[in-house]
C-alpha positions, 0 to 999 in steps of 0.5 A: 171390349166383346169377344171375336165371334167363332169362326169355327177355326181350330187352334193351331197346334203342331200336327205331330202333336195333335197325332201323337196319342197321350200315354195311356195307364192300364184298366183299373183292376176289379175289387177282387183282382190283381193289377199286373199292368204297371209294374208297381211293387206290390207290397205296401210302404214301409211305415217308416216312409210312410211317416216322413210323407206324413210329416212332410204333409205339415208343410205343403204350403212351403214349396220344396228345394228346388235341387232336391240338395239333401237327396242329392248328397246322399246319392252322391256319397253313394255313388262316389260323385259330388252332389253336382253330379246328381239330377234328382227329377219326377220320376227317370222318365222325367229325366228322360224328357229333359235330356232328350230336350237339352240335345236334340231339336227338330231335324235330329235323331234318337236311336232306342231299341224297338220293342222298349220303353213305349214313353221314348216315342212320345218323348221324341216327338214333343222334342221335335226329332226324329225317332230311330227304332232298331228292332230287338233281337230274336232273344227280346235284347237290344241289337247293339251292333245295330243299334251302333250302324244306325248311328249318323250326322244326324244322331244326338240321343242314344236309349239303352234300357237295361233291362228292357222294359218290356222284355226284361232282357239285359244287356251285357257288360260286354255289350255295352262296353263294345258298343261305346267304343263304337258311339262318337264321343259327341253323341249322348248317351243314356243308360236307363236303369229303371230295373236295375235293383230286380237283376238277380239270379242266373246270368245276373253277374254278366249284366252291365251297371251303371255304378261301374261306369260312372266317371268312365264316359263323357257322353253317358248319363246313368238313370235310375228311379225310386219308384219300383225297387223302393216303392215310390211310383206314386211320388215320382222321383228318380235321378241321373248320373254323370258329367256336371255340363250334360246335368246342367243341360238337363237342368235348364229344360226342367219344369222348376220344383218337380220333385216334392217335399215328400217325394224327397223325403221319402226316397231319402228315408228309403235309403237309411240302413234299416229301411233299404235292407227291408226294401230289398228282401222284398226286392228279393221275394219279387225276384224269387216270384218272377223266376217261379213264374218265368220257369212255369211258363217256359215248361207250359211251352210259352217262349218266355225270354229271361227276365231280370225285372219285375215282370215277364213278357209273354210274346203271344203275338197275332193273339195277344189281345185275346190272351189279355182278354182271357186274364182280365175276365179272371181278374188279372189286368196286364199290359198288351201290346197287340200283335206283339206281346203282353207285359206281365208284372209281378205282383201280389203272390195270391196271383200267381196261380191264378196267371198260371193256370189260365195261361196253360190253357192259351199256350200257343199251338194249343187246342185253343189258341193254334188256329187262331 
């Protein structure tokens, strides 16, 4: 049997799919700069982790427990649930996916706050819905009040991010609070806290955590991931928190054995005593960084929000791209998003100087920048 000629027809695809762009990672840093553009750690695996990865090597011709068990148990104990009560996926924008699959379908909404996550677009898309964006507040935080009035008939997700990524501004307890008293019980909500971990310092006491709503909520799933407090981007896995039959939902939509051996492995060795009082002193000195960076920007004039994360974002608007241009010829690769802003992720502390002086010389209504 012979293949049908060409006709010069294309495959037909779904067109909001054919439009929808791929994500796309930053550019690679030069050999002798600084990737401040993913919001990776900075700092290298812990040997200790480092060795069950190795060790986890020995058997990649076997495939992995498909539930992540022992991972999920050791989670569970933390948190005070039982192991069905955890979702273990590649990475919480996995998860993200796979929530967003179980609940909504073409002809539904999700709502998120608008600038966040620039994965949830996407998301949505491949899910068939429709996104709902509520502009952030002046302050770069969620607008929660009208996040809960864009609620309709229509609505089945709602994304909060916690703290924001890429503003890295929290939203409060309080906030939160208020703003699930007013979600219908039946509308899903997910609580992403990729960042929760770097939450340190002034006002830190007045953010909302998911720990404290576990077992408050029917319609709430909390998220949170390995990949940035405990170094693991590069294995990708994070987890969910909460009700066993929206879990299940989440289950059924996953792609089987997404999360590896070593993956598992890892995040497991990251929670023993030793090694996770190592991983968060350094979470500590990432903190401490991002606060010397924060105030240095805000004395040169930039109008820097308060970051609770493991980066800053520099609302350099209409000069954005230029700005970012600037920093990548001295060697500093960042994360712009033009005409709004560039996110600017802590990195090595040999950086730090370099990313601050530059900037003082772009501070907007400068010589060089004002009339631009």
């Amino acid at each position: 049997m012979t293949a049908p000629e060409p006709t010069g027809a294309r495959v037909r695809l779904r067109p909001e799919i054919a439009a929808l762009p791929p994500y796309r990672q930053g550019r690679p840093a030069p050999a002798d700069g600084y990737k401040l553009s993913s919001n990776e750690n900075p700092f290298a695996p812990l040997p200790s982790v480092a060795r069950v990865v190795a060790e986890a090597a020995n058997e990649i011709n076997r495939y992995p427990d498909a539930t992540a068990l022992a991972l999920r148990e050791r989670l569970a104990e933390r948190f005070g649930v039982t192991a069905d009560e955890v979702l273990v996926g590649a990475g919480s924008v996995a998860l993200l996916a796979q929530f967003i699959l179980a609940a909504a379908s073409p002809g539904d909404e999700v709502v998120y706050s608008w600038r966040s996550f620039e994965a949830y677009p996407g998301l949505v898309t491949v899910a068939g819905a429709t996104s709902v964006t509520v502009p952030n507040r002046a302050d770069h935080g969620h607008d929660l009040d009208a996040m809960a009035a864009a609620i309709t008939d229509r609505t089945r997700v709602i994304i909060v991010c916690s703290p924001n990524n890429p503003t890295g501004v929290v939203v409060t307890a309080a906030e939160f609070e208020a703003f699930m008293a007013r979600v219908p019980a039946d509308r899903l909500v997910l609580l992403d806290e990729a960042y929760i971990e770097f939450v340190q310092g002034a006002g830190a006491d007045l953010a909302v955590d998911g720990r404290t709503l576990i077992g408050r909520y029917p319609n709430l799933v909390v998220l949170r991931t390995f990949s940035k407090a405990y170094g693991l981007a590069g294995l990708r896995v994070g987890y969910a928190i909460g009700p066993v039959e929206l879990l299940d939902a989440a289950r059924a939509t996953a792609i089987p054995l997404g999360v590896t051996a070593a993956a598992a492995s890892a995040a497991i060795a990251s929670l023993e005593p030793a090694a996770e009082s190592e991983l968060l002193e350094r979470v500590a000195a990432i903190a401490e960084r991002r606060d010397r960076v924060h105030a240095a920007l805000a004395e040169q004039g930039w109008p820097v929000p308060r970051a609770h994360s493991n980066f800053v974002w520099l609302p350099a608007g209409e000069a954005t791209t230029e700005v970012a241009e600037r920093l990548f010829d001295a060697g500093l690769v960042t994360r712009p998003f033009a005409g709004d802003g560039i996110r600017i992720s802590v990195g090595e502390e040999e950086s730090v100087q370099i990313l601050l002086t530059i900037l003082s010389e772009l501070v907007p209504g400068s010589q060089e920048t004002g009339s631009r």
